[in-house]
C-alpha positions as a Markdown table, in Angstrom:
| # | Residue | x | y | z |
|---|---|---|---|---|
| 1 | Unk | 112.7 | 96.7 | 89.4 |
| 2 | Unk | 113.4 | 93.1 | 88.8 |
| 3 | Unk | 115.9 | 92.6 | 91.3 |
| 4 | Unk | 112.5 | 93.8 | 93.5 |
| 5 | Unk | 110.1 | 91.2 | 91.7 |
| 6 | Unk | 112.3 | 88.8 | 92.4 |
| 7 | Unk | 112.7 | 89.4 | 95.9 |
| 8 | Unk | 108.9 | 89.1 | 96.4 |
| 9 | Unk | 108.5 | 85.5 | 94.3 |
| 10 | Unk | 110.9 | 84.1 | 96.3 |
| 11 | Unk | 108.9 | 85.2 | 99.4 |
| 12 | Unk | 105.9 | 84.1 | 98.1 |
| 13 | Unk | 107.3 | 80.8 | 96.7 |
| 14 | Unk | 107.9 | 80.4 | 100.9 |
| 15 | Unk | 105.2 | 81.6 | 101.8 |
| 16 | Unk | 102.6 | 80.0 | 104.7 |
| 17 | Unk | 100.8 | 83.5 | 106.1 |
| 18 | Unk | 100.1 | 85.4 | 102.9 |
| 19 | Unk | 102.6 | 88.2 | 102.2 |
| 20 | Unk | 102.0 | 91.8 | 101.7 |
| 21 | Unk | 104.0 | 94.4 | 99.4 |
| 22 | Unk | 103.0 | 97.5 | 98.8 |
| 23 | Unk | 103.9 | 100.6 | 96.6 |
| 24 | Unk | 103.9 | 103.7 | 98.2 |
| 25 | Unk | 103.6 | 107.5 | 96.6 |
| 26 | Unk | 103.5 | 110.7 | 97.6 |
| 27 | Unk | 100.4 | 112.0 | 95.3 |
| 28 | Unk | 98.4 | 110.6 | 92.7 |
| 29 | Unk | 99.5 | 110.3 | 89.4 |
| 30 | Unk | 103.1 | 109.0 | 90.2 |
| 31 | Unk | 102.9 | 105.2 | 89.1 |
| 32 | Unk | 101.6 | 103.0 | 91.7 |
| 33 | Unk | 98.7 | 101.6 | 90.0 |
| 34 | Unk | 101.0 | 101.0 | 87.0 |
| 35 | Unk | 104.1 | 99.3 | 88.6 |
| 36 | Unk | 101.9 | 97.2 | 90.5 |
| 37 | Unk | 100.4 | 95.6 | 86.8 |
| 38 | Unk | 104.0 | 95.7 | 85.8 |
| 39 | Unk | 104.5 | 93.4 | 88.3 |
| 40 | Unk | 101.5 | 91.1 | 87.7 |
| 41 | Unk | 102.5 | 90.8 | 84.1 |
| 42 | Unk | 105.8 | 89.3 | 85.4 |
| 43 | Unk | 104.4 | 86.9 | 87.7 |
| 44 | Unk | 102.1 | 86.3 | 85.2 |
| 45 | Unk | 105.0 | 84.5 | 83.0 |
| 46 | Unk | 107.0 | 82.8 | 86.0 |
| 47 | Unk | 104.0 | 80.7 | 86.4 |
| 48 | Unk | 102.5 | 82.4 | 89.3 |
| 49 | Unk | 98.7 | 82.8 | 89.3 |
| 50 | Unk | 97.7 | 86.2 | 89.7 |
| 51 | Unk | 95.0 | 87.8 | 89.3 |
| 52 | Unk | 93.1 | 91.4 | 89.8 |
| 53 | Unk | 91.2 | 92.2 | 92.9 |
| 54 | Unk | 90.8 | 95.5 | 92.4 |
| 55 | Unk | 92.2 | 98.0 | 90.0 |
| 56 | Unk | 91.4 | 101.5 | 89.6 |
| 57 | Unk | 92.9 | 103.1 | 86.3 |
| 58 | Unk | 91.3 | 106.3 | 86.8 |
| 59 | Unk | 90.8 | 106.2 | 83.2 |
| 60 | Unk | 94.6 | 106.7 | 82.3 |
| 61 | Unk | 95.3 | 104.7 | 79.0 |
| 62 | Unk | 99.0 | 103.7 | 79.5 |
| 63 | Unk | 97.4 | 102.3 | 82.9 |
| 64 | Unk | 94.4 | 100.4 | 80.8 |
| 65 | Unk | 96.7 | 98.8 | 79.0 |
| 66 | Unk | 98.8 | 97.1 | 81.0 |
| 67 | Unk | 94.9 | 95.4 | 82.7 |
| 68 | Unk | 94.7 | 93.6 | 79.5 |
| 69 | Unk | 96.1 | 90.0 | 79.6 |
| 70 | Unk | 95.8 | 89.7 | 83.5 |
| 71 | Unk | 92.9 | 87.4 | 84.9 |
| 72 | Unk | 90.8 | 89.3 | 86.8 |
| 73 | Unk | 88.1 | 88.4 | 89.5 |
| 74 | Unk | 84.8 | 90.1 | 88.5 |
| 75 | Unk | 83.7 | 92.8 | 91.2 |
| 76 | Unk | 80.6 | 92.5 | 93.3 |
| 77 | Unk | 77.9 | 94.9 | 92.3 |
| 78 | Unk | 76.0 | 96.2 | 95.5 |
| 79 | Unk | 72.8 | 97.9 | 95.1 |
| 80 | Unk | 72.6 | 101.1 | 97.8 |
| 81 | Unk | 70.7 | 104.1 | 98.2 |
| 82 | Unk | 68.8 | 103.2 | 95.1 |
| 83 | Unk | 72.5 | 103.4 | 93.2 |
| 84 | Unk | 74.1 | 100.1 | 91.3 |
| 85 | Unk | 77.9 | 100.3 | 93.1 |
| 86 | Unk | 80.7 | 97.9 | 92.7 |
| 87 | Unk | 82.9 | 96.7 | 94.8 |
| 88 | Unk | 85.9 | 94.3 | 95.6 |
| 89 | Unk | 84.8 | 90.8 | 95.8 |
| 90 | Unk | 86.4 | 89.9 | 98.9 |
| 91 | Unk | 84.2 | 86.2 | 99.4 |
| 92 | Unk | 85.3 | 85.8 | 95.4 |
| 93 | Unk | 89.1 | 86.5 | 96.3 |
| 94 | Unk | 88.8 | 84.3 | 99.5 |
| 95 | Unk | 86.9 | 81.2 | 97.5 |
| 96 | Unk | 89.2 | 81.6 | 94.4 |
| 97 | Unk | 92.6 | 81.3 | 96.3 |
| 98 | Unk | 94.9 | 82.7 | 93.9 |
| 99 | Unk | 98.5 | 83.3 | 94.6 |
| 100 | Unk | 98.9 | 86.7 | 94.8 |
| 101 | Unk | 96.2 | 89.4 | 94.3 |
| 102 | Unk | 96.5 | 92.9 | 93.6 |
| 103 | Unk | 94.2 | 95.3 | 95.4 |
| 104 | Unk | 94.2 | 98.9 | 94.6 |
| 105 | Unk | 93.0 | 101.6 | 96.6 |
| 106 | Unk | 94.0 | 100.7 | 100.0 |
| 107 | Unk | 92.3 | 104.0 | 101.9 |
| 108 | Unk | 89.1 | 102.9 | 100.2 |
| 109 | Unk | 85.9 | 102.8 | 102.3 |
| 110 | Unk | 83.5 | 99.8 | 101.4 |
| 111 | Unk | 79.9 | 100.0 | 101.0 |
| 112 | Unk | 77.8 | 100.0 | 104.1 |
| 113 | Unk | 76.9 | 96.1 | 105.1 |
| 114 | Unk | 80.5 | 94.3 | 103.8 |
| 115 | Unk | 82.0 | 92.6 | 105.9 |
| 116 | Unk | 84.4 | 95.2 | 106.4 |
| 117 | Unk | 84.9 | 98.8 | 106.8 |
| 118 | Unk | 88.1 | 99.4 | 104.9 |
| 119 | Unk | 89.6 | 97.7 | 102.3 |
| 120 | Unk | 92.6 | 97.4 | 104.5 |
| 121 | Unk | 91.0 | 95.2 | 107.0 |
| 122 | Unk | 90.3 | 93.2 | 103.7 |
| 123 | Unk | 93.7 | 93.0 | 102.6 |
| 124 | Unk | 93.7 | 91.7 | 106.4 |
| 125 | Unk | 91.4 | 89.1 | 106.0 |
| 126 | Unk | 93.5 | 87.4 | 102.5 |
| 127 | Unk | 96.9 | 87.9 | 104.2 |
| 128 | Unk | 95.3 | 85.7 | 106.8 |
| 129 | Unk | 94.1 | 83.2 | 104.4 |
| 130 | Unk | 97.6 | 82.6 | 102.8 |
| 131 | Unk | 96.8 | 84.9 | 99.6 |
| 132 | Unk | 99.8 | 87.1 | 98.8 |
| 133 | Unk | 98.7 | 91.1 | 98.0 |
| 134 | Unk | 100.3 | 93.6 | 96.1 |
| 135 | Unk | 98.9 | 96.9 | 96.9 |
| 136 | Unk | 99.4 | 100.6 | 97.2 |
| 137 | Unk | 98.4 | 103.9 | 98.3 |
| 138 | Unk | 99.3 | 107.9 | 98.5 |
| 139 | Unk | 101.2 | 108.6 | 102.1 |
| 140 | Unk | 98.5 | 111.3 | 103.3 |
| 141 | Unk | 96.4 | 108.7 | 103.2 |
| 142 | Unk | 98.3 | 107.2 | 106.7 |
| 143 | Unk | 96.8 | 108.0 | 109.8 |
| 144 | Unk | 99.2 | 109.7 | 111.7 |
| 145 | Unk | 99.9 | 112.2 | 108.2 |
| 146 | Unk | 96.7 | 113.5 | 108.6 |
| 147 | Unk | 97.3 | 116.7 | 110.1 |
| 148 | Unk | 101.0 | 116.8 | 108.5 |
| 149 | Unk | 98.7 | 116.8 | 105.0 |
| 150 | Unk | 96.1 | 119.4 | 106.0 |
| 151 | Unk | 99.2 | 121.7 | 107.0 |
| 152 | Unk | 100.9 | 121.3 | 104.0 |
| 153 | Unk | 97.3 | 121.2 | 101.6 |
| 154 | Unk | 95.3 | 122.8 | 103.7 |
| 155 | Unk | 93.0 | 119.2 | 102.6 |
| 156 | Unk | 91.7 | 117.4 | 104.9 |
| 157 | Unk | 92.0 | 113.7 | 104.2 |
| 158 | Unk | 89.3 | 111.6 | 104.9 |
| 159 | Unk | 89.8 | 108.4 | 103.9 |
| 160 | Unk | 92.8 | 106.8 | 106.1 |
| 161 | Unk | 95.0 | 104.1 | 107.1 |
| 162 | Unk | 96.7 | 102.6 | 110.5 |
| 163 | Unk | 100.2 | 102.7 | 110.3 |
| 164 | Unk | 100.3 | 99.3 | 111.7 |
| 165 | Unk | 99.2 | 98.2 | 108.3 |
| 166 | Unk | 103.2 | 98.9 | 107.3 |
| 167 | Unk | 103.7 | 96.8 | 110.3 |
| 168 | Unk | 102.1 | 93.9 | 108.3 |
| 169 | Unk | 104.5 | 94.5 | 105.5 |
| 170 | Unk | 107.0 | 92.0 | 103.9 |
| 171 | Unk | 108.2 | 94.7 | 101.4 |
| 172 | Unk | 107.8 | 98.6 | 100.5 |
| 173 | Unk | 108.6 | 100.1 | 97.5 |
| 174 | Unk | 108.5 | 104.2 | 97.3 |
| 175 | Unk | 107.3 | 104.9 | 94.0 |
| 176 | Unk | 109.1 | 108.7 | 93.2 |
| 177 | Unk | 109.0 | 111.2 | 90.7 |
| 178 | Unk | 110.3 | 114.8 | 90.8 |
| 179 | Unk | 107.8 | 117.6 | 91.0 |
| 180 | Unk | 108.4 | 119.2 | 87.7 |
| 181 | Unk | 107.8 | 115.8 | 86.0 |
| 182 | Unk | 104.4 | 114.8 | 88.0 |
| 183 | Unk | 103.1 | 118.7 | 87.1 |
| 184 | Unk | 104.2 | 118.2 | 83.5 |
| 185 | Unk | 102.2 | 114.5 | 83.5 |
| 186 | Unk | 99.1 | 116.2 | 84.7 |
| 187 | Unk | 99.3 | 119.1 | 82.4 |
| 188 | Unk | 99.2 | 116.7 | 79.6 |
| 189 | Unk | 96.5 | 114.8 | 81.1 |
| 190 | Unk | 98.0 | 111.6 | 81.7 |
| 191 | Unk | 96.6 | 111.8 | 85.5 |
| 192 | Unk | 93.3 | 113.6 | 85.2 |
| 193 | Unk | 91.1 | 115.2 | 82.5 |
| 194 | Unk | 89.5 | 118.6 | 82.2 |
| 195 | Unk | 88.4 | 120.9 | 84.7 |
| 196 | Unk | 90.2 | 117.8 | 87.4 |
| 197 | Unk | 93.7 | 119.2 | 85.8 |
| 198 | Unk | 93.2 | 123.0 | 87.0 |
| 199 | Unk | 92.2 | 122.1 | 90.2 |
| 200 | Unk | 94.8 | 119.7 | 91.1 |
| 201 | Unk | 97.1 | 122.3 | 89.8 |
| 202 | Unk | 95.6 | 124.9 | 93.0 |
| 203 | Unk | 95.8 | 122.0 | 95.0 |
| 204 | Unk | 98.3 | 119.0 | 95.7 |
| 205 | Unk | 99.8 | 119.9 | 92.5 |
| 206 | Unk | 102.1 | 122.5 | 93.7 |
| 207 | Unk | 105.9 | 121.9 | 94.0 |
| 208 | Unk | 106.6 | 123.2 | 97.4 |
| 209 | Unk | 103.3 | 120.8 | 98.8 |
| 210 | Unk | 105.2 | 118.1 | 96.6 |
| 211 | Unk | 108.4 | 118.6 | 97.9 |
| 212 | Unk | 107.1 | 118.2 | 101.4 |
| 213 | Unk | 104.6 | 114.8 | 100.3 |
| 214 | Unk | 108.0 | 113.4 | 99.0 |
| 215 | Unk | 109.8 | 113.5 | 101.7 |
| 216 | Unk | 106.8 | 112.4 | 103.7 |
| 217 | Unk | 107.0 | 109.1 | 101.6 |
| 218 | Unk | 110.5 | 108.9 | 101.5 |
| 219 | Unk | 110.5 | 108.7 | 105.5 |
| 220 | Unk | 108.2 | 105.7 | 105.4 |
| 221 | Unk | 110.2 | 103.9 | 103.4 |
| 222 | Unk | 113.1 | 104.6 | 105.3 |
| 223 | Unk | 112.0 | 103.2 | 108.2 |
| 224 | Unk | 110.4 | 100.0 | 107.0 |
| 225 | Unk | 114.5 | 99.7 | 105.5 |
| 226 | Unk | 115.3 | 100.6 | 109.1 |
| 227 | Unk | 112.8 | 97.7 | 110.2 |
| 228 | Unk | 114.2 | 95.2 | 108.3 |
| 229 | Unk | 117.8 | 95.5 | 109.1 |
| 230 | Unk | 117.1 | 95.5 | 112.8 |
| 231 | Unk | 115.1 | 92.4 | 112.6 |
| 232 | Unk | 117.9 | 90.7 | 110.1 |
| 233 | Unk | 120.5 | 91.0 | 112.6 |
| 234 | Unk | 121.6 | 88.2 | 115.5 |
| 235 | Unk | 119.8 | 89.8 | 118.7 |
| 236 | Unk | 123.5 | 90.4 | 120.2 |
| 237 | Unk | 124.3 | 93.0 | 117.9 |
| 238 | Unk | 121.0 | 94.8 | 117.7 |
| 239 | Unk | 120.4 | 98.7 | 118.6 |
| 240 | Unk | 118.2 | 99.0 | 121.7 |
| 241 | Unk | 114.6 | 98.7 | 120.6 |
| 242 | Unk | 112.6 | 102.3 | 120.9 |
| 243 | Unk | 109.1 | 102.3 | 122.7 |
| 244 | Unk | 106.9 | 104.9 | 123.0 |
| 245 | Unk | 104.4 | 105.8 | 126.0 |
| 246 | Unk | 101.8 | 108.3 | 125.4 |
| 247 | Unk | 100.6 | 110.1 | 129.0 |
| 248 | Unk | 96.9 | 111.5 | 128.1 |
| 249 | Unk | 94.5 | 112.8 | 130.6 |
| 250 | Unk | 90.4 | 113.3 | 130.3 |
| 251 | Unk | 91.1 | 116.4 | 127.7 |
| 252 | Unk | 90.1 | 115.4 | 124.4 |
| 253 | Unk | 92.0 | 117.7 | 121.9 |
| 254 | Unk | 95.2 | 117.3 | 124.0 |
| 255 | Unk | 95.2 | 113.6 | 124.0 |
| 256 | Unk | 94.4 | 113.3 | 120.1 |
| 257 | Unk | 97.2 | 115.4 | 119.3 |
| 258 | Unk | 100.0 | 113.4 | 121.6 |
| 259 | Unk | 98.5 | 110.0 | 120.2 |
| 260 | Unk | 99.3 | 111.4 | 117.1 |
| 261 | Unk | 102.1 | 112.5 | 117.6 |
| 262 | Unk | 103.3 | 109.5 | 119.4 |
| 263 | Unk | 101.2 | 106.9 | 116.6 |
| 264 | Unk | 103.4 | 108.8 | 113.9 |
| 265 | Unk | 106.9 | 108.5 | 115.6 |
| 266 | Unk | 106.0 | 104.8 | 116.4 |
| 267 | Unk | 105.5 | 104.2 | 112.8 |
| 268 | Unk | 108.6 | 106.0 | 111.9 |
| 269 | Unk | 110.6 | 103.4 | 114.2 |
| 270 | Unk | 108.8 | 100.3 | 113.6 |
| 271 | Unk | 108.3 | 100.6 | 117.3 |
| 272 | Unk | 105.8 | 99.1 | 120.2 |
| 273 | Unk | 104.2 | 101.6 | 122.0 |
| 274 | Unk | 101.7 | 102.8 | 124.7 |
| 275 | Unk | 99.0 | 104.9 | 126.0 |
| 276 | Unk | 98.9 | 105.3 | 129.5 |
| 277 | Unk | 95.8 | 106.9 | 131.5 |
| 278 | Unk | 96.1 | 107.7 | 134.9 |
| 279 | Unk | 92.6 | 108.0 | 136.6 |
| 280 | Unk | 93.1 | 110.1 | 139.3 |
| 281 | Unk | 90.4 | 110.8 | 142.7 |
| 282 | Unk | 88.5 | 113.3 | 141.0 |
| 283 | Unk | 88.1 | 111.9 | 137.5 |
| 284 | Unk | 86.5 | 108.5 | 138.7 |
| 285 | Unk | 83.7 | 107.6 | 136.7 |
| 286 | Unk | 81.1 | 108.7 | 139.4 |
| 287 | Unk | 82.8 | 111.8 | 140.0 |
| 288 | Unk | 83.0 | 113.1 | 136.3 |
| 289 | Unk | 80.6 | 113.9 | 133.5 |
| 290 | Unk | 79.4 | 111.2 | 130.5 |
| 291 | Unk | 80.8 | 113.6 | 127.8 |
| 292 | Unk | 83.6 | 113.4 | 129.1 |
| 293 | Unk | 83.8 | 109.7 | 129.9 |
| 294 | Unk | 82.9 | 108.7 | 126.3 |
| 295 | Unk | 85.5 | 111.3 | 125.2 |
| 296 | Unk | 88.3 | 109.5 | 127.3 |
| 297 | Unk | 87.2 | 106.2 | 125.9 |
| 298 | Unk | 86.7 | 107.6 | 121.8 |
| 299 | Unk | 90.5 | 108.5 | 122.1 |
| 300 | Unk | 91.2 | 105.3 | 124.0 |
| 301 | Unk | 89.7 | 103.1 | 121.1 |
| 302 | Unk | 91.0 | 105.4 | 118.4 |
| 303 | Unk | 94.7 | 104.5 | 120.0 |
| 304 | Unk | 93.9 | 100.9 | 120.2 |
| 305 | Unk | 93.2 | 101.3 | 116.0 |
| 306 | Unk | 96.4 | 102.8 | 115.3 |
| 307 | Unk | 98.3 | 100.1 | 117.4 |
| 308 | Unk | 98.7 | 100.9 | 120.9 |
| 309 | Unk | 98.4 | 98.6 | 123.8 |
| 310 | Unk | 96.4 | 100.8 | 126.3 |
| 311 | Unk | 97.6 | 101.0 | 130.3 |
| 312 | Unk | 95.0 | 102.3 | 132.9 |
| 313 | Unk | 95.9 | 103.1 | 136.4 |
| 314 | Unk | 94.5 | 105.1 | 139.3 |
| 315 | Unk | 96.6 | 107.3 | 141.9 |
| 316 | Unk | 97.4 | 110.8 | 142.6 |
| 317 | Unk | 100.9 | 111.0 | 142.7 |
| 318 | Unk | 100.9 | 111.6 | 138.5 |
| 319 | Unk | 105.2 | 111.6 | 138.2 |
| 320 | Unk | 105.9 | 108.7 | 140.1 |
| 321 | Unk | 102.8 | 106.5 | 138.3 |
| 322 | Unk | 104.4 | 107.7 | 135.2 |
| 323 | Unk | 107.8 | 106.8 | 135.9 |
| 324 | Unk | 106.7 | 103.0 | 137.3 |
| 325 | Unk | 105.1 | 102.2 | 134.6 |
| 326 | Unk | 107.6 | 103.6 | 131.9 |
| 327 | Unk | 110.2 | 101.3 | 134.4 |
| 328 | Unk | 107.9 | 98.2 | 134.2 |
| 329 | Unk | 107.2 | 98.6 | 130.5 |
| 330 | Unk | 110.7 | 99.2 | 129.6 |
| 331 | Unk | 109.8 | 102.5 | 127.9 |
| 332 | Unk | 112.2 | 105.2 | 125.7 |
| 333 | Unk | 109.9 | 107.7 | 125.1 |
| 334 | Unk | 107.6 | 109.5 | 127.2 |
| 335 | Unk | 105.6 | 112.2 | 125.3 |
| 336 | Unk | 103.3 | 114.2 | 127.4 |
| 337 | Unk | 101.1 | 117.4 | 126.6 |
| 338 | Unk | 102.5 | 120.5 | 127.4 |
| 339 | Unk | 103.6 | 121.5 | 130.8 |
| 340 | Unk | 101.4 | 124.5 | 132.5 |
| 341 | Unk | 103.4 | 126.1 | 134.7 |
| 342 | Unk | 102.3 | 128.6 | 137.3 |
| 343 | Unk | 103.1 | 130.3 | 140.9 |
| 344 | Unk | 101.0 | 128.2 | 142.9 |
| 345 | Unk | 102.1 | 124.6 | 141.4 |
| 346 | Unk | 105.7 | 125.8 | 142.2 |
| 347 | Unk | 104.6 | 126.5 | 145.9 |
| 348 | Unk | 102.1 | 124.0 | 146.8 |
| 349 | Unk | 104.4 | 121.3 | 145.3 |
| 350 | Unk | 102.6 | 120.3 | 142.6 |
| 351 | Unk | 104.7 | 120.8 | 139.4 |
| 352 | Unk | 104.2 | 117.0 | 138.4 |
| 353 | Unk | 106.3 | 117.8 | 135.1 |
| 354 | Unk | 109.7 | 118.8 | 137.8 |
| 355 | Unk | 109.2 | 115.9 | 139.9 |
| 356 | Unk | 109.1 | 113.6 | 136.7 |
| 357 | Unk | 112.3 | 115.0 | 135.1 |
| 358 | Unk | 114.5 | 114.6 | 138.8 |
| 359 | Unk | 113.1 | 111.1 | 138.5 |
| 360 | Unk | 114.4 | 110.8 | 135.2 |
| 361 | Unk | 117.5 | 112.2 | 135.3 |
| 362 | Unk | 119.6 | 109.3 | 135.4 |
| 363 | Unk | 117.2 | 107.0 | 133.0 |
| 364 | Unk | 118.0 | 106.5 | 129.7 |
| 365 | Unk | 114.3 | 108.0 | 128.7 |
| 366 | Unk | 113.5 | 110.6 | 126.4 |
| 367 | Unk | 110.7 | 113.0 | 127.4 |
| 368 | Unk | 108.8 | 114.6 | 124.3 |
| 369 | Unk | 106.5 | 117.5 | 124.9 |
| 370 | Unk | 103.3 | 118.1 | 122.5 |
| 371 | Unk | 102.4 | 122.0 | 122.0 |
């Protein structure tokens, strides 16, 4: 851990844009919240000023004690629907200028009329500003796990993060424990209390749904290591960058799940990538419905939130638009929805998926398919 700490002072002690580290768990109850003060405290004596942006102990006592002794900045309290709330004082933070801040709860979402919607776009705003941030969160909480989590849970997660946020990233630390460990923890209710400990245990708690979180985390990690190797290299001796082009249509549930998909292998290579929309005759705007319009442009903005630099071009000849622009934009990857294939495409020409693969076949492209 030290040989970590250090790391992070000295890019800090550097520092011109603020810096970002963050700790990274599979599941509550693992440590984040507690490292992350560990931390602090050490900074603390190496003559660093840092203080608390936002800490959430969730009642634990080991993790109350290590908030004594660190200078905090006071939270704002926000009067809405009738309720006293509090919240991170991001004008305080901004007006204080420490040197480093920790910020807990990354996923959270702040009251209605902040300046912001997430806290992650705050932790935006102080990176920005030249403040240096500590902060964490739970890996289902990513964007791109979302459907990963509800398979494994059967939760649905609602509170999320971009990936590009690891994008922003000077360091990532996995924070890991082994299943039987975290289930003995929250059996002696060192993570939650009462009736919060029998649930958990029918829930995330389980060490199968564990396993599989673990290795989620462990993945991320990974390739933030991954990252950083590449871009510590001389260029001559680098592996070719990957890039990722994601072909979507005007069908809504097909094109969420190949953003996804392609937003979540993207993150996993630290790579630049695309969505491409090819309007063709009969879907110009005049020609199809609003509903469907505003459900082209939803996924379209939803894409542009999880990183992607959007291409839109018009044409009917779908494999060789496809292929031109994966050419122009230097492309790896080309993930597509599922090919339908029938009688009449094969005989009236029209099996766009064939034409695209002979077009490929001497291209060093991958083609991914989405079921």
């Amino acid at each position: 851990m030290a040989q970590e700490e250090d790391n992070f002072l000295n890019l800090i002690r550097k520092r011109k844009k603020g810096r970002l580290k963050i700790y990274i768990g599979m599941i509550a109850g693992v440590g984040k919240t507690y490292r992350m003060l560990q931390e602090a405290h050490d900074l603390l004596k190496a003559g660093v000023d840092v203080k608390l942006g936002f800490i959430e102990p969730h009642d634990r006592k080991e993790t109350i004690a290590l908030v004594g002794g660190l200078p905090e900045i006071p939270r704002k309290k926000v009067f809405y629907k009738g309720r006293e709330l509090e919240e991170m004082d991001l004008e305080a933070i901004l007006n204080t200028h420490p040197d480093v801040v920790l910020v807990d709860e990354l996923a959270h979402t702040n009251i209605p009329g902040s300046k912001n919607e997430k806290r992650w776009q705050d932790v935006i705003d102080l990176i920005n500003d030249g403040i240096n941030v500590i902060t964490a969160f739970n890996v289902q909480h990513l964007e791109s796990m979302i459907d990963r989590v509800q398979k494994i849970s059967g939760i649905e997660v609602k509170e999320c993060i971009p990936d590009k946020i690891l994008a922003y990233a000077d360091e990532v630390v996995n924070i890991d424990l082994p299943a039987e460990d975290l289930i003995k923890r929250l059996k002696d209710g060192k993570i939650y209390s009462g009736e919060r400990i029998k649930r958990a245990l029918d829930h995330f708690f389980q060490p199968e749904q564990i396993l599989q979180l673990r290795d989620l985390a462990l993945r991320q990690v990974a390739s933030q290591v991954e990252h950083q190797i590449q871009n510590s290299l001389p260029q001559s001796s680098r592996m070719p960058l990957e890039r990722f082009m994601a072909c979507i249509s005007t069908n809504y549930e097909g094109g969420k799940k190949i953003i996804r998909k392609t937003s979540r292998m993207a993150a996993r290579y630290q790579a630049k990538w695309y969505v491409l929309y090819i309007q063709i005759p009969k879907e110009q705007s005049d020609k199809i419905d609003l509903a469907t319009q505003r459900k082209l442009l939803q996924n379209l903005k939803w894409a542009t939130e999880l990183g992607a630099e959007i291409i839109k071009v018009k044409g009917d000849d779908i494999p060789e638009l496809i292929y031109s622009t994966a050419e122009a934009y230097k492309i790896t990857n080309i993930v597509l929805g599922k090919p339908h294939f029938s009688l009449l495409r094969q005989l009236t020409g029209k099996n766009y998926f064939d034409k695209l693969l002979k077009k490929l076949v001497d291209k060093e492209i991958d083609v991914i398919l989405v079921f």
